[in-house]
C-alpha angles and dihedrals in degrees: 000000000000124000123269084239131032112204101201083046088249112133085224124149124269093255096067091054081049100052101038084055098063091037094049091047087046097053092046102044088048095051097043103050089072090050093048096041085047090057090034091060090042091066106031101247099159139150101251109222107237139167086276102049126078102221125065107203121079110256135176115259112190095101085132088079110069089031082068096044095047089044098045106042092054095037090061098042092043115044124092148192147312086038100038100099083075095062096065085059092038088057105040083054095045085050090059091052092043095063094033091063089041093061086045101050095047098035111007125239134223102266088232079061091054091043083057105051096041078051093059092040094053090049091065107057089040104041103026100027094036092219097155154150099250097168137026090211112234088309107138083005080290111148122168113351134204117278101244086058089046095048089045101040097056095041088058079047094043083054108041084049090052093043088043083055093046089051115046090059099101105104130035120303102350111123099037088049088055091054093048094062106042092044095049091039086063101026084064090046082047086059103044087044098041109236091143102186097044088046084054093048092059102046092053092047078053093059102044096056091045096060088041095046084057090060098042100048105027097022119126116162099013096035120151146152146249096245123193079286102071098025098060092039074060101057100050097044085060090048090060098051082048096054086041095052099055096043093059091058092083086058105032125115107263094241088062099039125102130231089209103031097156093045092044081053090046092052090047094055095032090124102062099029095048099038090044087051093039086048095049095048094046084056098045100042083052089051105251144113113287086216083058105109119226146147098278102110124103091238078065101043089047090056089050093065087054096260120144130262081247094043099049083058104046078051105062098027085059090055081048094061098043093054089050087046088047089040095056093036103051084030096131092064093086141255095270102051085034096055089037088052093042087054097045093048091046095047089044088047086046093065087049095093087036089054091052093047101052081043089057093046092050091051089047093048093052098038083052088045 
C-alpha cells in the first residue's frame, strides 16, 4: 500500500516514510546532543544535584532539545494524508510544552505556571484539533459520552501522562525507555492497521529517544539529560498515540482489534500512570502538594536498595512489559477486572523494595546485636 501523498513527491511505499522517519530523527537527535552539552557546559546550564535528585554531578539537562528537533523535523517531512491535518495541532502544542519545559529547565517555574501550560497545551489538541476520547468503551457498561465529558475528561489524561512522564525522570533512562516501548508498541499496531502518518510519528518519536537514551546511560563525556523538555514533550506525544489507539478501535480490522483496549493501554503506560497516582497520594495523605517533589518515587526506592541507575530502569521497564504480556493474554476479561488486577499487582510489586529493605535492616540489627 502506498500513501495517499507522497511529501518528497516519490509514489514509494509507506515503509520507507516510515523508516526514514526514525532514521532522520535518529541522526538529528545524535548530532545535535554534543553541540547542545558543549554550550550547555559553556554557560553553565546544568542540573544542580539536591536532597531530592538522584545524581550527584552537575549535568546538562536540555536533552529535550535535540529530542524536539529530531521529532519535529521528521515528523513534518515525513507525515502524509489523509492524517496530516493533525500534525499542525500536535506541534503547536508541542511548541507550548516545548517552551514551558525550557523555562523550566534554565530558570525554574512555579509548578501552578507549568500546570498551566501543559493545560494549554493539552486544550489544543483536544478542543481545536479534536484529538479525543469519544467512548469508554463498555468499561463500567459506559459506551459513547457527551462531549463536554469527552473534552474534559482527555485533557485531565493528556496531563497526568505529561506529568507521568515528567516524573518518572528521575534515573537513567527511564523516561525515555518508557517512551521507546509504548511508541513503538503503537507505531507497529499503526502499521498493521494503516494508519501511515501515526505509524511515522512513532517511529520518529522512537528514534529520537534511542539516540538520546545512548547519551544519557551510557554518555561520558557528552552525557545529558531529558530534562522537563523533553519529558514532558514525552509525555504528550504518548498521550496522542493513546488517544489514537483507542479511537481506531471502532475502524480496525477485527483481527487487530482488542477486547480490552483501555486496560491493554493501561498496562502499556502502567509506569508513569501508577507511579504519578502512588506518588500523589503518598503526598497528599502526608499532607503536602502533590506538585511538592520528593523521594517517593520507586526509582528511588530501587536505588536505595543499591541498585544502578541502569538497573533501577531494566527493572522497572521489565515490570512494564509484563504487565503489557498478562494484559494481552487474560484481555477478555474485561476493562474493569483487567485494569483492577493491573493496579493490585503493581501496588503489591511497589512494597517490594520497601519489604527488602525492612528485611536488611533486621539482619543488620541482629548480626550488630
Amino acid at each position: 500500500m502506498n500513501p495517499d501523498f507522497s511529501p518528497i513527491g516519490l509514489n514509494l511505499p509507506y515503509w520507507v516514510f516510515i523508516a526514514a522517519g526514525c532514521i532522520i530523527a535518529f541522526i538529528i537527535t545524535w548530532i545535535s546532543i554534543p553541540t547542545i552539552v558543549k554550550i550547555s557546559k559553556f554557560k553553565k546550564l546544568y542540573g544542580i544535584p539536591n536532597e531530592r535528585t538522584s545524581h550527584i554531578d552537575e549535568t546538562p539537562n536540555l536533552g529535550g532539545l535535540a529530542v524536539f528537533a529530531g521529532f519535529v523535523i521528521a515528523a513534518i517531512i515525513f507525515s502524509m494524508k489523509p492524517e496530516s491535518d493533525d500534525i499542525k495541532f500536535i506541534l503547536g502544542a508541542i511548541i507550548v510544552l516545548f517552551f514551558t519545559g525550557l523555562k523550566d529547565d534554565i530558570l525554574v517555574i512555579d509548578p501552578k505556571k507549568k500546570l498551566l501550560g501543559q493545560i494549554i497545551a493539552a486544550s489544543i489538541i483536544v478542543i481545536f484539533g479534536n484529538i479525543r476520547i469519544t467512548s469508554f468503551y463498555h468499561t463500567f457498561g459506559v459506551e459513547e459520552i457527551s462531549y463536554i465529558l469527552s473534552v474534559l475528561f482527555t485533557i485531565f489524561l493528556v496531563v497526568v501522562l505529561i506529568n507521568g512522564f515528567n516524573l518518572i525522570d528521575g534515573v537513567d533512562g527511564l523516561a525515555s525507555g518508557a517512551g521507546i516501548i509504548t511508541s513503538l508498541a503503537f507505531g507497529i499496531w499503526f502499521i498493521l492497521t494503516k494508519h501511515t502518518t501515526y505509524a511515522v510519528l512513532c517511529f520518529s518519536l522512537t528514534g529520537s529517544l534511542i539516540a538520546f537514551f545512548r547519551f544519557n546511560v551510557f554518555g561520558r563525556e557528552n552525557k545529558i539529560f531529558l530534562g522537563d523538555t523533553g519529558s514532558m514533550i514525552t509525555g504528550l506525544i504518548v498521550a496522542v498515540f493513546t488517544i489514537k489507539f483507542l479511537e481506531f478501535q471502532q475502524t480496525a480490522p477485527v483481527k487487530y482489534q482488542f477486547h480490552s483496549a483501555p486496560a491493554l493501554a493501561f498496562g502499556l503506560l502502567i509506569s508513569p500512570l501508577f507511579d504519578t497516582a502512588r506518588v500523589f497520594i503518598l503526598r497528599i495523605f502526608n499532607g503536602s502538594s502533590p506538585f511538592k517533589a520528593d523521594r517517593n518515587h520507586l526509582h528511588h526506592s530501587l536505588l536505595a536498595l543499591g541498585n544502578s541507575h541502569l538497573k533501577s530502569t531494566i527493572i522497572i521497564l521489565s515490570c512494564n512489559l509484563l504487565f503489557v504480556l498478562l494484559a494481552a493474554v487474560i484481555q477478555k476479561v474485561g476493562n474493569v477486572i483487567l485494569i483492577i488486577i493491573l493496579t493490585l499487582l503493581a501496588v503489591t510489586l511497589s512494597f517490594l523494595p520497601r519489604m527488602i529493605m525492612r528485611l536488611r535492616e533486621k539482619k543488620s540489627i541482629i548480626s550488630t546485636g
